[in-house]
Chimera marker file (.cmm) of the C-alpha trace (Angstrom):
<marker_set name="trace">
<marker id="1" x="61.311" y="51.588" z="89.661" r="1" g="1" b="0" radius="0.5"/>
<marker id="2" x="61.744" y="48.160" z="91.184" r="1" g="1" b="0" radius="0.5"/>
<marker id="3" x="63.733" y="47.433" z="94.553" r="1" g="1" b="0" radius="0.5"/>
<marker id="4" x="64.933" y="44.207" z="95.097" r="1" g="1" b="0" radius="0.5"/>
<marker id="5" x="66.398" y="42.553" z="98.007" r="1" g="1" b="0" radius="0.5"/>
<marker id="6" x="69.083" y="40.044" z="96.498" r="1" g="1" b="0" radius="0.5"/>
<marker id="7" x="72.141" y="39.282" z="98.392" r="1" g="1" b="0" radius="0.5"/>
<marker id="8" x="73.138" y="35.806" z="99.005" r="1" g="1" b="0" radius="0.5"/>
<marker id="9" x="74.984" y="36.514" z="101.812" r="1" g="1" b="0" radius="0.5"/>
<marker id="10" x="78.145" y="34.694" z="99.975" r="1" g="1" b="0" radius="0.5"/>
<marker id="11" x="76.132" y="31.611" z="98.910" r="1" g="1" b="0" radius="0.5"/>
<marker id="12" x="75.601" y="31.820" z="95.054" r="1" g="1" b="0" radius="0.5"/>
<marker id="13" x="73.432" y="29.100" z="94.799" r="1" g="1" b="0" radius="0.5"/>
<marker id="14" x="71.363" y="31.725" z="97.206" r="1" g="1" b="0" radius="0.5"/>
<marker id="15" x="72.210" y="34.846" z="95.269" r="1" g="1" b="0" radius="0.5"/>
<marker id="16" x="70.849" y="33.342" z="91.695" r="1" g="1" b="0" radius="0.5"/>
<marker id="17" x="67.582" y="31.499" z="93.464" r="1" g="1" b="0" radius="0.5"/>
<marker id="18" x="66.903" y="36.177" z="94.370" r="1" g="1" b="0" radius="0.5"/>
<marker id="19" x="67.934" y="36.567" z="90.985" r="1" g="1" b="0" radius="0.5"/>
<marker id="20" x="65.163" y="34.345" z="89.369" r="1" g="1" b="0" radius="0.5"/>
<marker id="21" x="62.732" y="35.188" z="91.293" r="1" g="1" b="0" radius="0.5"/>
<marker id="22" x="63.798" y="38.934" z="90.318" r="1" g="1" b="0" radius="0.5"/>
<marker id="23" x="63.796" y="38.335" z="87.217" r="1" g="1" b="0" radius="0.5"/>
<marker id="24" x="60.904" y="36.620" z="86.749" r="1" g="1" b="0" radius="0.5"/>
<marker id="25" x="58.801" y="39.375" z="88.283" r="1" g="1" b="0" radius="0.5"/>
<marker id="26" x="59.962" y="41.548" z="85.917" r="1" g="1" b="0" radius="0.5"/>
<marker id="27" x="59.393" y="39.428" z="82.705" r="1" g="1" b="0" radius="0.5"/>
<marker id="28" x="56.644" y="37.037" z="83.891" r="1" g="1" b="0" radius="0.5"/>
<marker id="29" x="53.925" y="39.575" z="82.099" r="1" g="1" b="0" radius="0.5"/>
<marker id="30" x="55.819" y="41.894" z="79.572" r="1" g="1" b="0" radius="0.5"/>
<marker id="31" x="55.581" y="40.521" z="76.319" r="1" g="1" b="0" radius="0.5"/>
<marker id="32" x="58.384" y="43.025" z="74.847" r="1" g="1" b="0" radius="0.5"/>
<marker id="33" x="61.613" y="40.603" z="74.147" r="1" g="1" b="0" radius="0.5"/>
<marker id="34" x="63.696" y="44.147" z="74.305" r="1" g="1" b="0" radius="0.5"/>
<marker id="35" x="62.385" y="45.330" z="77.683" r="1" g="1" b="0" radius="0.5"/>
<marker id="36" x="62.754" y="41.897" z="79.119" r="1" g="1" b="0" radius="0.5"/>
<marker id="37" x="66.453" y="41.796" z="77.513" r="1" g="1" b="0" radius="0.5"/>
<marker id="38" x="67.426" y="45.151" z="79.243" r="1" g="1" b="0" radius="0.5"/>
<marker id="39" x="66.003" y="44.598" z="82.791" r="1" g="1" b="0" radius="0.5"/>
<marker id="40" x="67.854" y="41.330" z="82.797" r="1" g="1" b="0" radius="0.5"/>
<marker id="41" x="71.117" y="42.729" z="81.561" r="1" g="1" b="0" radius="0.5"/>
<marker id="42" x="69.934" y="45.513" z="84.440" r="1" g="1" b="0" radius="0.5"/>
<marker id="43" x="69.271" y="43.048" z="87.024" r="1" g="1" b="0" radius="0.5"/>
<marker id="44" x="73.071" y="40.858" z="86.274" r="1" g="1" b="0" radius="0.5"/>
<marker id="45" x="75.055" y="44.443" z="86.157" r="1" g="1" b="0" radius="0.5"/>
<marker id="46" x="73.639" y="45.252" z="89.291" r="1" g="1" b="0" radius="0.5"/>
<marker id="47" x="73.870" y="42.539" z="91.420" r="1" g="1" b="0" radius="0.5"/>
<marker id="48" x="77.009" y="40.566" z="89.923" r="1" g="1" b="0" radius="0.5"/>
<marker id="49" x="80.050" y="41.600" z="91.442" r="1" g="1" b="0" radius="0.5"/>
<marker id="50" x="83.272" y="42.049" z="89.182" r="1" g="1" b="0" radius="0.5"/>
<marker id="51" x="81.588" y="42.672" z="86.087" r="1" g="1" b="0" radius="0.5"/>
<marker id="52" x="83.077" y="45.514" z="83.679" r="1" g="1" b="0" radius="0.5"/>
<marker id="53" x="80.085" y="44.471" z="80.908" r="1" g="1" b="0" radius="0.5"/>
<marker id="54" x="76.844" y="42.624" z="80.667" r="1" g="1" b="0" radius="0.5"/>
<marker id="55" x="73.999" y="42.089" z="77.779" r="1" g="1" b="0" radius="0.5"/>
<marker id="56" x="72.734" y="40.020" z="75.023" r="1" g="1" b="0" radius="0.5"/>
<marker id="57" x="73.643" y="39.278" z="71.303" r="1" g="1" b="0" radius="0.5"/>
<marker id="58" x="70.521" y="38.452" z="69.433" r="1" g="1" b="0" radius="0.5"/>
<marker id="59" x="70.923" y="36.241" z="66.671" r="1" g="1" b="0" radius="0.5"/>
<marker id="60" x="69.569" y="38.271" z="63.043" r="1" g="1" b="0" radius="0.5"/>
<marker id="61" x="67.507" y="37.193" z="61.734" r="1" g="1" b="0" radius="0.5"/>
<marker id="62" x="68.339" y="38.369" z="57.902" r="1" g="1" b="0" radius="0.5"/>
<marker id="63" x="71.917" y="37.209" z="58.595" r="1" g="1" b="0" radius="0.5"/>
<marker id="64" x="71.105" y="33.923" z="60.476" r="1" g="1" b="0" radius="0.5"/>
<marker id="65" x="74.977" y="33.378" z="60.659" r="1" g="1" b="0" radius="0.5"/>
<marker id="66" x="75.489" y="36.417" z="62.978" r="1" g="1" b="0" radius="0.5"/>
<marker id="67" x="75.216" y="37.810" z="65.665" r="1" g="1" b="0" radius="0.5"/>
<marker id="68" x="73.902" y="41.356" z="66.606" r="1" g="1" b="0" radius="0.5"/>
<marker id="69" x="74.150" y="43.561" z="69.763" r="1" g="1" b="0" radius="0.5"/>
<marker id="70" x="71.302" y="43.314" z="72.133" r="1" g="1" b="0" radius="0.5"/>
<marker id="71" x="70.698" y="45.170" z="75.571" r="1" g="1" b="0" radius="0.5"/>
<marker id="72" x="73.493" y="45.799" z="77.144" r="1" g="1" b="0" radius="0.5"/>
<marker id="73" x="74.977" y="47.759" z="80.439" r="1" g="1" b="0" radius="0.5"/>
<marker id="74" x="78.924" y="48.855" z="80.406" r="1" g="1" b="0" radius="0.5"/>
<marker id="75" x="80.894" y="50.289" z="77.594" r="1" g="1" b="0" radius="0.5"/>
<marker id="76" x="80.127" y="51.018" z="73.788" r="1" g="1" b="0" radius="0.5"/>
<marker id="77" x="80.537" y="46.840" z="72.358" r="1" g="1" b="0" radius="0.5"/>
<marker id="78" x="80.979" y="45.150" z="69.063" r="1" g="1" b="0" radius="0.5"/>
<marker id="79" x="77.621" y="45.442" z="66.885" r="1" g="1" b="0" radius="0.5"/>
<marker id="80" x="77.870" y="42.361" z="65.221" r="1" g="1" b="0" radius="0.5"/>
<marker id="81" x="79.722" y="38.587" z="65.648" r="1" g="1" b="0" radius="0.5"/>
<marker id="82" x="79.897" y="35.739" z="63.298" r="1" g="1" b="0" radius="0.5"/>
<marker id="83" x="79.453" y="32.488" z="64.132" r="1" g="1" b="0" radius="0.5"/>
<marker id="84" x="82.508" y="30.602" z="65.461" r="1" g="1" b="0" radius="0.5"/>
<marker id="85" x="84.501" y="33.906" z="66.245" r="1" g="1" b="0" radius="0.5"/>
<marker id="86" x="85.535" y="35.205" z="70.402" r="1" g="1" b="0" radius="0.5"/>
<marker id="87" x="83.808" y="33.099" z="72.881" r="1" g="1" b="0" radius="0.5"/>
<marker id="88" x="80.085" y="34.722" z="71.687" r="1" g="1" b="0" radius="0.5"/>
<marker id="89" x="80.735" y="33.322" z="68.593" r="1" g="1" b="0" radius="0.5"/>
<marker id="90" x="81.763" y="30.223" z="69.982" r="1" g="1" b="0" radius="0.5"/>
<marker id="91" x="78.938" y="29.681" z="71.788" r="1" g="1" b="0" radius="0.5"/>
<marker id="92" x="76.571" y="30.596" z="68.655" r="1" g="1" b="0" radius="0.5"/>
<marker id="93" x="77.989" y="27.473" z="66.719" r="1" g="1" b="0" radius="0.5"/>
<marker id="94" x="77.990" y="24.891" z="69.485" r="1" g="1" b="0" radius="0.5"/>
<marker id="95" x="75.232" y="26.025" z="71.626" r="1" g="1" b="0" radius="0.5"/>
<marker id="96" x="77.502" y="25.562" z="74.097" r="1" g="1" b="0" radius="0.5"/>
<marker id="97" x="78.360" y="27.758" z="77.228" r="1" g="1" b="0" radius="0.5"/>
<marker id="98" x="81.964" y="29.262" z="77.276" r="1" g="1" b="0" radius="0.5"/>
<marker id="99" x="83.298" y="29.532" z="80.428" r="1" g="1" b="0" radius="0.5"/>
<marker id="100" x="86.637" y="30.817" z="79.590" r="1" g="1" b="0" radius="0.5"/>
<marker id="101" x="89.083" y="32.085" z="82.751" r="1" g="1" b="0" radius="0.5"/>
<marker id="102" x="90.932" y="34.632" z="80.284" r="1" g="1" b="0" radius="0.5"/>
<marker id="103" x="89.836" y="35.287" z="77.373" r="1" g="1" b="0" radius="0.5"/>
<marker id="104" x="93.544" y="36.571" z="75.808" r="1" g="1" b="0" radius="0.5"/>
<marker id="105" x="94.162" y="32.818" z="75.729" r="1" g="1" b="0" radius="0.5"/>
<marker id="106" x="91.090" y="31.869" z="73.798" r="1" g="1" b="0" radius="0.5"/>
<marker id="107" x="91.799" y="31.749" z="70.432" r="1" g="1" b="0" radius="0.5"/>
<marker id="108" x="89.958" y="34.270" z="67.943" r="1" g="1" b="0" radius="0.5"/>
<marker id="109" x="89.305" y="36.299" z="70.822" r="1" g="1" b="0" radius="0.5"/>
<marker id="110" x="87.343" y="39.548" z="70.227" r="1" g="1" b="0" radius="0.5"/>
<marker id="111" x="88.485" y="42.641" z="72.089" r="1" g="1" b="0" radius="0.5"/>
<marker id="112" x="85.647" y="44.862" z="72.094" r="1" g="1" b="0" radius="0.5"/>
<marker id="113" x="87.298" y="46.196" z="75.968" r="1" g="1" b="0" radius="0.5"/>
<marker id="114" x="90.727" y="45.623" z="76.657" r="1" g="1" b="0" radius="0.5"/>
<marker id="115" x="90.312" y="45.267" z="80.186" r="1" g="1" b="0" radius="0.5"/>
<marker id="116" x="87.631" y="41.965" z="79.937" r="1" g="1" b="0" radius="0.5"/>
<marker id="117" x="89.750" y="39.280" z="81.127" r="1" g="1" b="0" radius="0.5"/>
<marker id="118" x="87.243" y="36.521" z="81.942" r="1" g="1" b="0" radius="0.5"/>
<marker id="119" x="83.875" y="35.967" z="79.933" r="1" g="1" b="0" radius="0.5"/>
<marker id="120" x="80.927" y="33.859" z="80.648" r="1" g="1" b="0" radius="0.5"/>
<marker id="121" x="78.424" y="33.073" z="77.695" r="1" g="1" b="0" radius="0.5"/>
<marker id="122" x="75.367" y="31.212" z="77.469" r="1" g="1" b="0" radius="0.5"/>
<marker id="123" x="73.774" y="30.105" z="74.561" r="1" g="1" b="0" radius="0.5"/>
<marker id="124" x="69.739" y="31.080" z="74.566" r="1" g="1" b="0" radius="0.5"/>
<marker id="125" x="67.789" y="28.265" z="72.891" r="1" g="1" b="0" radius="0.5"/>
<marker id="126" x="63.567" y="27.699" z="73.125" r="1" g="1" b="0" radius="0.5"/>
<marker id="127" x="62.428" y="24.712" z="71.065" r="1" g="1" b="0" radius="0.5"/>
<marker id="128" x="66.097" y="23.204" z="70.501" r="1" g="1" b="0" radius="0.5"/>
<marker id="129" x="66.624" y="26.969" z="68.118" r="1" g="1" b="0" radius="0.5"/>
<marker id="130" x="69.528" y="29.630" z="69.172" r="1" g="1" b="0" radius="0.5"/>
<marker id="131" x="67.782" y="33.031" z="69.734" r="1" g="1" b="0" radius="0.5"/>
<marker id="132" x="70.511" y="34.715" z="71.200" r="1" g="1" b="0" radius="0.5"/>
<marker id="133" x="73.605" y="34.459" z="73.973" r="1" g="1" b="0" radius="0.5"/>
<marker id="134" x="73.889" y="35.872" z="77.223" r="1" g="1" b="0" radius="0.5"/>
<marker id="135" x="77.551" y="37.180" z="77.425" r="1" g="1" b="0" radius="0.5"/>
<marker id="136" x="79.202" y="38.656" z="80.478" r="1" g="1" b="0" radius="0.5"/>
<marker id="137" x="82.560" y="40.215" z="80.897" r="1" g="1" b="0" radius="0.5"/>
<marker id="138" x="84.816" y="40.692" z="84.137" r="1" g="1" b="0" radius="0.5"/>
<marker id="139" x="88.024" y="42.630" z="84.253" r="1" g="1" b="0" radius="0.5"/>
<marker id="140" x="89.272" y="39.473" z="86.732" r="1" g="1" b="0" radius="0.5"/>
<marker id="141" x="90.546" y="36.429" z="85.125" r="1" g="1" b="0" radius="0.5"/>
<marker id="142" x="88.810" y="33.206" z="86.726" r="1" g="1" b="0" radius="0.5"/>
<marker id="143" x="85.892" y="35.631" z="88.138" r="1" g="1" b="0" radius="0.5"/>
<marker id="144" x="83.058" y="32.636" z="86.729" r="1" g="1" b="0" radius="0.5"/>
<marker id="145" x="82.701" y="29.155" z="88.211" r="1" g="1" b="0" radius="0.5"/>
<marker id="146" x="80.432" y="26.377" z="88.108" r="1" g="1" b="0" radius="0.5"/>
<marker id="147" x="77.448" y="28.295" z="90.014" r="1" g="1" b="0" radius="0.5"/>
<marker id="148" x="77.893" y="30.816" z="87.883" r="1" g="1" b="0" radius="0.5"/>
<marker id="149" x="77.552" y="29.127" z="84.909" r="1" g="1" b="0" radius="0.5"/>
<marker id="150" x="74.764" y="26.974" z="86.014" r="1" g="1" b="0" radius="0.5"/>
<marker id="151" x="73.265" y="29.458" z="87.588" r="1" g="1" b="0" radius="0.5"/>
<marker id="152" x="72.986" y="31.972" z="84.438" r="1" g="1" b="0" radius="0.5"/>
<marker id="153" x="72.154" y="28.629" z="82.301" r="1" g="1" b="0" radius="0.5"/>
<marker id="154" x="69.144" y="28.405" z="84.959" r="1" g="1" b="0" radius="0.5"/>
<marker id="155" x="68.148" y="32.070" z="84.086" r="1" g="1" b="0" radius="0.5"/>
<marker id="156" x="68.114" y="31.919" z="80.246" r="1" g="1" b="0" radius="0.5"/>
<marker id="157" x="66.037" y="28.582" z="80.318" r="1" g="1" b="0" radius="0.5"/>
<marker id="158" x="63.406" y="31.244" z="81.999" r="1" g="1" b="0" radius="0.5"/>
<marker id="159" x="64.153" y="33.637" z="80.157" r="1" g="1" b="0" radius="0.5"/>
<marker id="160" x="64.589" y="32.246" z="76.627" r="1" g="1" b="0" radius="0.5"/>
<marker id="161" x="60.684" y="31.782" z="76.053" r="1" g="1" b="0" radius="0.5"/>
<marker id="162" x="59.922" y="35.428" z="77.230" r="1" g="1" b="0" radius="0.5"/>
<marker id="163" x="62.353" y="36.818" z="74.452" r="1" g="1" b="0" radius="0.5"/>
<marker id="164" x="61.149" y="34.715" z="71.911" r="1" g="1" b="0" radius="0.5"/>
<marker id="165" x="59.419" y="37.076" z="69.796" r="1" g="1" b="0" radius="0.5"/>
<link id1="1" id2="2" r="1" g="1" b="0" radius="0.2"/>
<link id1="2" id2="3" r="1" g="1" b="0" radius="0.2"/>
<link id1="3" id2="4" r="1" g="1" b="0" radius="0.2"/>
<link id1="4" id2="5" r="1" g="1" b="0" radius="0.2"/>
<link id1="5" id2="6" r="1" g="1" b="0" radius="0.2"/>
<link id1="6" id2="7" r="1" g="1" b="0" radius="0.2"/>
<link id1="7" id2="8" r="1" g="1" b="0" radius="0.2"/>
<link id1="8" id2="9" r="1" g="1" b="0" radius="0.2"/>
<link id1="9" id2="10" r="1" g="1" b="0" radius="0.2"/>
<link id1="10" id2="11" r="1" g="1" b="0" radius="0.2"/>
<link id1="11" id2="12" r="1" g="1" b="0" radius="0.2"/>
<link id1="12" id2="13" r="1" g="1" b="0" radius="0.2"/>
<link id1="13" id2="14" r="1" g="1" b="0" radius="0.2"/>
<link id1="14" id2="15" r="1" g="1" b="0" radius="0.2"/>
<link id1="15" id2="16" r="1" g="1" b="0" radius="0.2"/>
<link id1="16" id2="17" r="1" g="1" b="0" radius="0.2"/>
<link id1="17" id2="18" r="1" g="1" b="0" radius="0.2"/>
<link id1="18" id2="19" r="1" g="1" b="0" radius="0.2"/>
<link id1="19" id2="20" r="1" g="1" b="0" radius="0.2"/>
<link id1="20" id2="21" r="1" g="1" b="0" radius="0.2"/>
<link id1="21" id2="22" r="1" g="1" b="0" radius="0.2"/>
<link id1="22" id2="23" r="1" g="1" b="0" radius="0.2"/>
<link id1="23" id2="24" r="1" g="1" b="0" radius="0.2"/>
<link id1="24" id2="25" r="1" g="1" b="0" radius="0.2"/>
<link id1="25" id2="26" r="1" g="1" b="0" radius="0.2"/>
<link id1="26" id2="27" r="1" g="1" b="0" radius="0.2"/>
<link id1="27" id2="28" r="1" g="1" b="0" radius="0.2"/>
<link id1="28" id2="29" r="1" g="1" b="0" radius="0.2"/>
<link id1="29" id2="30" r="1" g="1" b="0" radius="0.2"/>
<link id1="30" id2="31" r="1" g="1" b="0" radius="0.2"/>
<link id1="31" id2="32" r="1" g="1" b="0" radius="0.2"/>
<link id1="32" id2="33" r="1" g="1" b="0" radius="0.2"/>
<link id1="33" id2="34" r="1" g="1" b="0" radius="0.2"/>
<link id1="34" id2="35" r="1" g="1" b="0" radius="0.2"/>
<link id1="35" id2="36" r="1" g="1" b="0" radius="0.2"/>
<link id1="36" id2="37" r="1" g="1" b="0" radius="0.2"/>
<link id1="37" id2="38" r="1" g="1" b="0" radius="0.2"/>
<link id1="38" id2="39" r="1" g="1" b="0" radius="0.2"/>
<link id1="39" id2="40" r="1" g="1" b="0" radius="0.2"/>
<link id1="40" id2="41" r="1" g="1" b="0" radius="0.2"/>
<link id1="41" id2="42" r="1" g="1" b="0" radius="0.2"/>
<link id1="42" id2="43" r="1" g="1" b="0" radius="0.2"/>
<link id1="43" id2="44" r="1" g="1" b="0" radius="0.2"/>
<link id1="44" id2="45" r="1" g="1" b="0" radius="0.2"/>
<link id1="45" id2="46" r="1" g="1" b="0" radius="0.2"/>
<link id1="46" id2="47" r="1" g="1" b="0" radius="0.2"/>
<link id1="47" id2="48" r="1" g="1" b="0" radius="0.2"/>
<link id1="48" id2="49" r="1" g="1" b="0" radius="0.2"/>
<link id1="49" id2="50" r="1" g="1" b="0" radius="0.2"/>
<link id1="50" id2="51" r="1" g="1" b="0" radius="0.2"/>
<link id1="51" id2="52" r="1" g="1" b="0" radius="0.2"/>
<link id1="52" id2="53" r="1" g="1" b="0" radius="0.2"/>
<link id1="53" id2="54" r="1" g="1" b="0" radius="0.2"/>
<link id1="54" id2="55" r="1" g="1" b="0" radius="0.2"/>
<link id1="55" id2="56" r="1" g="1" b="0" radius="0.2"/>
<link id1="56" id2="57" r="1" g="1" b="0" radius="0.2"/>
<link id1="57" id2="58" r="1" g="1" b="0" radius="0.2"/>
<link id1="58" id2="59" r="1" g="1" b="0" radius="0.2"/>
<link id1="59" id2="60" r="1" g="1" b="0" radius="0.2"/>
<link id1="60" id2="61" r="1" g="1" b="0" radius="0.2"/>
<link id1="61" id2="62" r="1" g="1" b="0" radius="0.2"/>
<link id1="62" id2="63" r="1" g="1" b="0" radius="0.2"/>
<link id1="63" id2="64" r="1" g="1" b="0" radius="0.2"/>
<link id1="64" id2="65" r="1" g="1" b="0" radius="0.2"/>
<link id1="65" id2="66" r="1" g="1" b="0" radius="0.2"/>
<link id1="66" id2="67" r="1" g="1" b="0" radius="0.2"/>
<link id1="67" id2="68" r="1" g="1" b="0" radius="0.2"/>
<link id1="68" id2="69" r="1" g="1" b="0" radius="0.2"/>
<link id1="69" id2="70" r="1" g="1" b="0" radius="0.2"/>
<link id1="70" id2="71" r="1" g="1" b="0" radius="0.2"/>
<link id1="71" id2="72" r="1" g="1" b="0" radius="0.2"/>
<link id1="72" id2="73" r="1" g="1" b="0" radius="0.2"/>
<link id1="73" id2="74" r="1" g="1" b="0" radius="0.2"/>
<link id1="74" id2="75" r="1" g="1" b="0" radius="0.2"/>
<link id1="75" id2="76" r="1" g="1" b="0" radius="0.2"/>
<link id1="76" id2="77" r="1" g="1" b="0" radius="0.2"/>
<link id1="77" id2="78" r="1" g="1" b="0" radius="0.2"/>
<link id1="78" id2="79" r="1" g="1" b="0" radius="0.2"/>
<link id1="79" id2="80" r="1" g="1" b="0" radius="0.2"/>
<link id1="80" id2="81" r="1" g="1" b="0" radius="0.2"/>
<link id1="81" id2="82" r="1" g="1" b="0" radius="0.2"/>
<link id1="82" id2="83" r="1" g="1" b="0" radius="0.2"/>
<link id1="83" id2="84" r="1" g="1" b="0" radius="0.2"/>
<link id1="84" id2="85" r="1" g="1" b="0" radius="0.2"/>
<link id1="85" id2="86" r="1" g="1" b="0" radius="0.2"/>
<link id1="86" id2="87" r="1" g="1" b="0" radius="0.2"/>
<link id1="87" id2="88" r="1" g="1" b="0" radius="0.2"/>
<link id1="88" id2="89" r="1" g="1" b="0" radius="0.2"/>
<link id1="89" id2="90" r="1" g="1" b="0" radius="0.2"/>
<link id1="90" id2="91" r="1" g="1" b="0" radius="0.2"/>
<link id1="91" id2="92" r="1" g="1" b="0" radius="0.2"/>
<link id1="92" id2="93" r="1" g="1" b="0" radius="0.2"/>
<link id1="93" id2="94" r="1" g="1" b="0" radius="0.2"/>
<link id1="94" id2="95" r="1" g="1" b="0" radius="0.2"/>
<link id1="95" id2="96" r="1" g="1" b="0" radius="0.2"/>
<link id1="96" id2="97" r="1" g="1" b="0" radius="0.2"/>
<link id1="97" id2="98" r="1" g="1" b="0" radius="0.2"/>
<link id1="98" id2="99" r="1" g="1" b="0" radius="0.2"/>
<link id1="99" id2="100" r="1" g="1" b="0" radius="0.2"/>
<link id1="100" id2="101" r="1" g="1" b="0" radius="0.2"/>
<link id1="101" id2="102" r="1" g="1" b="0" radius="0.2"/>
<link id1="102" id2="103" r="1" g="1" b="0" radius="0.2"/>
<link id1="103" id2="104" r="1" g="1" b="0" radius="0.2"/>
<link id1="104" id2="105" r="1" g="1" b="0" radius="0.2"/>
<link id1="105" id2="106" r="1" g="1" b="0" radius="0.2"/>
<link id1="106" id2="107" r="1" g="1" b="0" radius="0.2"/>
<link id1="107" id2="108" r="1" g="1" b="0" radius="0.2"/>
<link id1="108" id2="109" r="1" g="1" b="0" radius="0.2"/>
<link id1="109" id2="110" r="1" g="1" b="0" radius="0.2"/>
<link id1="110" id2="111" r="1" g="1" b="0" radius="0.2"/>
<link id1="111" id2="112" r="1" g="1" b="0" radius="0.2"/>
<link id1="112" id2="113" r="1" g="1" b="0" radius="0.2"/>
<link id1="113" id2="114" r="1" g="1" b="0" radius="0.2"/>
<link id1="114" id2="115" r="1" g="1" b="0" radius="0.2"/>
<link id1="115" id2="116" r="1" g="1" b="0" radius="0.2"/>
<link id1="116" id2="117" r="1" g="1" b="0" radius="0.2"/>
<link id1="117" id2="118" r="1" g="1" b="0" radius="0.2"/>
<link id1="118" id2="119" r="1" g="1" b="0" radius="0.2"/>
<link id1="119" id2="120" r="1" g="1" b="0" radius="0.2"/>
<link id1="120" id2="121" r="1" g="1" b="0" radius="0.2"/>
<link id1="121" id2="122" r="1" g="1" b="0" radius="0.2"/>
<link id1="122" id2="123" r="1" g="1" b="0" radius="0.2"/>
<link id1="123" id2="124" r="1" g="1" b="0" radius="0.2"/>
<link id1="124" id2="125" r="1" g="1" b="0" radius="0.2"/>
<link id1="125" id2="126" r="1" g="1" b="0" radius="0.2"/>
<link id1="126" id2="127" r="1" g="1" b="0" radius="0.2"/>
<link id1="127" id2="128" r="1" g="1" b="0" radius="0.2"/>
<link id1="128" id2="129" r="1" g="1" b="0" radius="0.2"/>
<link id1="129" id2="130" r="1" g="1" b="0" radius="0.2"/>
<link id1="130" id2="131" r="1" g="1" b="0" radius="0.2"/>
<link id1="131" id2="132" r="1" g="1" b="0" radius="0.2"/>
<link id1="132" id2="133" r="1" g="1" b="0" radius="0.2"/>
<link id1="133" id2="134" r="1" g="1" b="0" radius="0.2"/>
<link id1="134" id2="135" r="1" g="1" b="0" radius="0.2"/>
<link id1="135" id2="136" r="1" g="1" b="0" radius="0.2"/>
<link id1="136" id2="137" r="1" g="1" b="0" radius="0.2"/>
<link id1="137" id2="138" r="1" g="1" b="0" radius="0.2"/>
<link id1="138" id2="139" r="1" g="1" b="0" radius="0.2"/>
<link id1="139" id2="140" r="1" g="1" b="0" radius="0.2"/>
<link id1="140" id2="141" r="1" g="1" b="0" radius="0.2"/>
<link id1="141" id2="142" r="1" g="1" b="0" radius="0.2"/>
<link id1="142" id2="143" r="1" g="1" b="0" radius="0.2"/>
<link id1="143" id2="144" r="1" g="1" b="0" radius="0.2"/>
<link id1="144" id2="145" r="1" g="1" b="0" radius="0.2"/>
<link id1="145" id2="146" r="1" g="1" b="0" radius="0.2"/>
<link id1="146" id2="147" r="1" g="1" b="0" radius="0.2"/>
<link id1="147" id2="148" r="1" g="1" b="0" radius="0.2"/>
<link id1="148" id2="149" r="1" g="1" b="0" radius="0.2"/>
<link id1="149" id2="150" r="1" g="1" b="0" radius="0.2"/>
<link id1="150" id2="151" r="1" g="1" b="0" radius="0.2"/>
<link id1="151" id2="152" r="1" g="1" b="0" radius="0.2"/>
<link id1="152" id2="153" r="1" g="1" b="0" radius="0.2"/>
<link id1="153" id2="154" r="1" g="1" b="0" radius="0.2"/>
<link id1="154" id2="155" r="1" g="1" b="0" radius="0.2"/>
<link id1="155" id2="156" r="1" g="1" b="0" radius="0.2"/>
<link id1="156" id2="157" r="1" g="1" b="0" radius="0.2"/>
<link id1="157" id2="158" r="1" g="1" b="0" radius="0.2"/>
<link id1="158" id2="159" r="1" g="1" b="0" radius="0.2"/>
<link id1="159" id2="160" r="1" g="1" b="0" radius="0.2"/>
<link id1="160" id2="161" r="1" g="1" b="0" radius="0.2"/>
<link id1="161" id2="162" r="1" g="1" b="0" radius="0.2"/>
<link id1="162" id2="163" r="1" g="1" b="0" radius="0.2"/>
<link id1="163" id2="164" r="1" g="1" b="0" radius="0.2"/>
<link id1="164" id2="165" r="1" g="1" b="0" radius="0.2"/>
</marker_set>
């Protein structure tokens, strides 16, 4: 069992610096792409505030065109996302984050919880190739800005090589 002490105190830039340094600790020396998947999705659903889900989608590699669940904390999700469909999707094609304030205006939107109203996803790449997107949900519309984005861009770029495989 780990103990961090993350916090912030209300500056974000603050709260994902103790994130990184969190996570890192945790994945610096485990070469398991899995474990290091689930203590980040741990680590995000912990510490985030407003967040109803949080994990990865892996991209398969016998369907390269899709998507497929990954670690994950919150509610039963979708097993599987094509390419250019919802805001994971989206991000897939373009390797592109998707910062989208609510997500029942994006079009091609995919439910998998009702009450996700905001959704953050960023695109995992390691040698200019998409491994996989980090996607996280909040029941509040507008709940992600630009620290959050950057900072959970900053986190995949560490992460990205430890997941490799």
């Amino acid at each position: 069992m780990f103990t961090f002490d993350i916090d912030g105190g209300g500056d974000s830039a603050a709260l994902y610096r103790d994130l990184g340094q969190a996570l890192d600790a945790l994945t610096a020396d485990e070469p398991d792409a899995i474990a290091n998947m689930a203590n980040a999705a741990a680590l995000l659903w912990e510490y985030l505030p407003d967040l109803n889900w949080a994990g990865f989608y892996r991209v398969d590699g016998a369907r390269p065109d899709e998507l497929v669940l990954g670690p994950f904390q919150g509610k039963a999700a979708c097993i599987r996302i094509p390419f250019g469909k919802g805001v994971c999707g989206a991000a897939a094609a373009t390797g592109t984050t998707q910062r989208v304030d609510d997500v029942h205006a994006f079009p091609g939107h995919i439910a998998c919880d009702a009450a996700s109203a905001a959704e953050l996803v960023v695109p995992i790449m390691v040698d200019g190739r998409l491994i996989g997107v980090l996607d996280l949900d909040s029941p509040r519309a507008g709940r992600f800005d630009a620290a959050d984005q950057a900072g959970c861009e900053a986190l995949m770029a560490m992460l990205g090589p430890r997941i490799a495989g």
